[in-house]
C-alpha positions in Angstrom: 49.4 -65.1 -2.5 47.1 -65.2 -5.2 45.2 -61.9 -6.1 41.8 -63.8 -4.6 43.6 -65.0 -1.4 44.8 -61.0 -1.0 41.4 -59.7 -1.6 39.3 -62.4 0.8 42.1 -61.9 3.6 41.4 -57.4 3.1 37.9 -58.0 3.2 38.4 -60.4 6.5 40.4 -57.8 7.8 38.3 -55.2 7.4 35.4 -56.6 9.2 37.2 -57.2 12.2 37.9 -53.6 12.1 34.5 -52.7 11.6 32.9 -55.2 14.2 35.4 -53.8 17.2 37.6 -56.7 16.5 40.9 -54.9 15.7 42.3 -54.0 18.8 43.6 -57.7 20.0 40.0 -58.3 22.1 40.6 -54.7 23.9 37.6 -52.6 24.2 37.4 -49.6 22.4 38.6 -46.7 25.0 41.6 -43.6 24.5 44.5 -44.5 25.6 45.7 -41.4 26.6 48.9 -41.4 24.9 49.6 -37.4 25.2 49.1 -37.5 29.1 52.7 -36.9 30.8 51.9 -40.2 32.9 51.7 -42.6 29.7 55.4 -43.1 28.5 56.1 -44.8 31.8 53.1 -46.3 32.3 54.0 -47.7 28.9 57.6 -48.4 30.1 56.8 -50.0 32.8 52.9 -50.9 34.0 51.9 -51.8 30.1 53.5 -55.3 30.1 51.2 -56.8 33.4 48.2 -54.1 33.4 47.4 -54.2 29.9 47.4 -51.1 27.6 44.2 -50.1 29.2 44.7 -51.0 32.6 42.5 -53.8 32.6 44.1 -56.2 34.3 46.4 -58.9 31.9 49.0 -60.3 33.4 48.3 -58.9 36.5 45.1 -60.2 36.9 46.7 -64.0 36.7 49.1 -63.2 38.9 47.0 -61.9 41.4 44.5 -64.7 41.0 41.4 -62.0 40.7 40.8 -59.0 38.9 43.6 -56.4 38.9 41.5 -53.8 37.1 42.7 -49.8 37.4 40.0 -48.1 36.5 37.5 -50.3 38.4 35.4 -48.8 41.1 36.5 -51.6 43.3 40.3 -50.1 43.3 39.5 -46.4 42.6 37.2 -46.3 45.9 40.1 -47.4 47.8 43.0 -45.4 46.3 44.2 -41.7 46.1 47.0 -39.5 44.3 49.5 -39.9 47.2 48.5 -43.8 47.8 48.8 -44.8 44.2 52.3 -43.1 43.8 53.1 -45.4 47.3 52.1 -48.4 45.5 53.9 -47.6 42.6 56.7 -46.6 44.2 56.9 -49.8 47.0 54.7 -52.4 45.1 52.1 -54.3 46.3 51.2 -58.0 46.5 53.4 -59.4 44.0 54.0 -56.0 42.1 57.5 -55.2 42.3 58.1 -51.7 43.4 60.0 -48.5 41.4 61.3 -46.6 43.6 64.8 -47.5 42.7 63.9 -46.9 38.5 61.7 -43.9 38.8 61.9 -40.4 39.5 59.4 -38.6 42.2 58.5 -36.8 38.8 57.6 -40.1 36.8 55.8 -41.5 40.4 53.5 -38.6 40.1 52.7 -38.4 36.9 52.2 -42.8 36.3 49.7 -42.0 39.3 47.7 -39.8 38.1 48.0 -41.2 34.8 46.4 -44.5 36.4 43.8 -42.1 37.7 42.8 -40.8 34.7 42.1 -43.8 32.8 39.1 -43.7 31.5 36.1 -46.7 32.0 34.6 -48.9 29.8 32.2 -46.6 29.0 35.1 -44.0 27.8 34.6 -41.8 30.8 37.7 -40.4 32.9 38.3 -39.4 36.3 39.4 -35.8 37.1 42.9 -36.0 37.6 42.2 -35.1 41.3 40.8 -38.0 42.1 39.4 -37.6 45.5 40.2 -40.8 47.2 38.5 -42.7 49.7 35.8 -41.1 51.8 37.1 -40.9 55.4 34.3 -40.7 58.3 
């Protein structure tokens, strides 16, 4: 590569980086890579809920919007019914129960439960749940 080439592919580069285009079309949120929760949601949610739980794979799977840290599914989910889902599956989610610990259940749930929004924000990590009447 000539010396030119090098310098107009850096420069490319580096604008993507500057305009928010570096992280493969992902918005710009923490993943929240020292939370207990993250090696096995990396392991094992990652691949079909996207790095930042924003649907991917899942999302085409599921034929609408598999989004974690939207209001939709938050509204509708708690600590103990998350770690059920995980742990049984859902839809066409495969369950875990036979690959994870009780330890790893709990802490991919609340991991999911702490992911923060678009806007960067994250729940408490004691996520209320639905509202009963």
């Amino acid at each position: 590569m000539t010396i030119w080439k090098r310098g107009v592919t850096v420069l490319a580069v580096s604008g993507l980086l500057a305009a928010g285009g570096g992280g493969c079309g992902e918005r710009h949120r923490p993943v929240l890579t020292a939370h207990e929760g993250y090696p096995v949601y990396r392991e094992y949610c990652r691949r079909c809920h996207g790095n930042l739980g924003d649907g991917g794979k899942a999302s085409r799977v599921a034929h609408r919007p598999v989004v974690l840290f939207a209001p939709a599914f938050r509204d509708t989910v708690d600590l103990a019914a998350l770690r059920r889902i995980v742990a049984g599956g859902k839809g066409r989610m495969q369950g875990y129960r036979e690959k994870l610990t009780g330890a790893q259940l709990d802490a991919v749930a609340r991991y999911v439960l702490a992911l923060p929004g678009p806007g960067g924000e994250a729940d408490s990590l004691s996520h209320p749940g639905p509202e009963t009447p």
